[in-house]
C-alpha positions as CSV (number, residue, x, y, z in Angstrom):
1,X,11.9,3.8,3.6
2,X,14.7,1.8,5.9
3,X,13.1,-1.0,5.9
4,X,14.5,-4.4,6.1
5,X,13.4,-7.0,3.7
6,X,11.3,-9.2,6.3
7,X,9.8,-5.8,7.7
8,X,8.9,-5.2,4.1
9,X,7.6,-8.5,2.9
10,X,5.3,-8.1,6.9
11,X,3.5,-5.3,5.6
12,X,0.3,-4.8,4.3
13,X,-1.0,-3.2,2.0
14,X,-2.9,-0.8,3.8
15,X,0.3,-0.4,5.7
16,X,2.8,-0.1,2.9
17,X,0.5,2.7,1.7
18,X,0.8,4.7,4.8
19,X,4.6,4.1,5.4
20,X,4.8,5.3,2.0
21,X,2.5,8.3,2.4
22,X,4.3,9.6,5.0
23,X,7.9,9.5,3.8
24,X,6.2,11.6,0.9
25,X,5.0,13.9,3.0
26,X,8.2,14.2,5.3
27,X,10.4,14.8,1.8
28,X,7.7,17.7,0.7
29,X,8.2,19.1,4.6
30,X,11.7,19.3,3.9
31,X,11.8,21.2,0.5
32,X,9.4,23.0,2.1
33,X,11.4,24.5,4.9
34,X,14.4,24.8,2.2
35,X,12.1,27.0,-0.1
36,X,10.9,29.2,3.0
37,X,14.4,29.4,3.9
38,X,16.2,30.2,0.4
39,X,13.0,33.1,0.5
40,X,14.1,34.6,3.8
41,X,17.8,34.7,2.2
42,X,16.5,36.4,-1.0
43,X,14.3,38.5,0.6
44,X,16.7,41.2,2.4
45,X,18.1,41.6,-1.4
46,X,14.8,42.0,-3.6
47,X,12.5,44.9,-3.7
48,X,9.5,42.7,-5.2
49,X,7.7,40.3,-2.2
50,X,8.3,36.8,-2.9
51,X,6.7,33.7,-1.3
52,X,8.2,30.4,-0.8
53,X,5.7,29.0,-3.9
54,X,6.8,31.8,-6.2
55,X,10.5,30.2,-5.5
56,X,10.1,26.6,-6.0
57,X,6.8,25.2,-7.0
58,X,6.3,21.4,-4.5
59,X,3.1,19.1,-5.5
60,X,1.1,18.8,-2.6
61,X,1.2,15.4,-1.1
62,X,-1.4,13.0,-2.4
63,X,-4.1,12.5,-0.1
64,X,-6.0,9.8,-1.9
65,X,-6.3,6.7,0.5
66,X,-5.5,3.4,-1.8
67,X,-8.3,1.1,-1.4
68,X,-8.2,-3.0,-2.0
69,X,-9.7,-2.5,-5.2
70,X,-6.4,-0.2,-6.2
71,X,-4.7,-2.9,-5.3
72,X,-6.5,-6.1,-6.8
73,X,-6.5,-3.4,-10.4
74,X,-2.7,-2.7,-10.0
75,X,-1.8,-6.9,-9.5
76,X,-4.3,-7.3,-12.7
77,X,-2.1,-4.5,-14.4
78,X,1.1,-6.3,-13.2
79,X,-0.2,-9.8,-14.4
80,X,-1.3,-8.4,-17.8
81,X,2.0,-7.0,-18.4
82,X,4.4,-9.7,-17.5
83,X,1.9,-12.4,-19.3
84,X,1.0,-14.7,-15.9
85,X,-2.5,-15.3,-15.0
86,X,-2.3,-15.9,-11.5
87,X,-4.0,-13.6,-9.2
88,X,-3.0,-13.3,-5.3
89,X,-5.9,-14.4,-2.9
């Protein structure tokens, strides 16, 4: 994402998730305009119709906001799995 470590670490999570939403969504943007564009190369050269979809199928960005509990499960996840106890307040 470019970001330095104290930019990172002055995040929150709430902000995190948006930084990191949109860099997914810029990356399906660009596969998308190299799909339309690898269709409007094939196209002259085909006699079937294709669509940017029928050349390379892209999952659609996730549009699922994280909420705090998403993030209080996923430090209980982390805690379970490394063996600590602690919980950040």
């Amino acid at each position: 994402m470019g970001l330095k470590p104290d930019e990172f670490w002055d995040l929150s999570w709430v902000e995190l998730d948006y930084l990191a939403r949109h860099k997914n969504k810029q990356v399906y943007l660009e596969w998308d305009i190299a799909r339309t564009l690898g269709v409007w190369m094939l196209s002259p050269h085909t006699k079937k119709k294709i669509k940017p979809r029928d050349l390379l199928k892209l999952d659609e960005p996730n549009r699922k906001v994280s909420t705090i509990e998403d993030f209080e499960r996923a430090v209980k996840l982390y805690n379970e799995t490394n063996g600590k106890s602690k919980t950040t307040g």
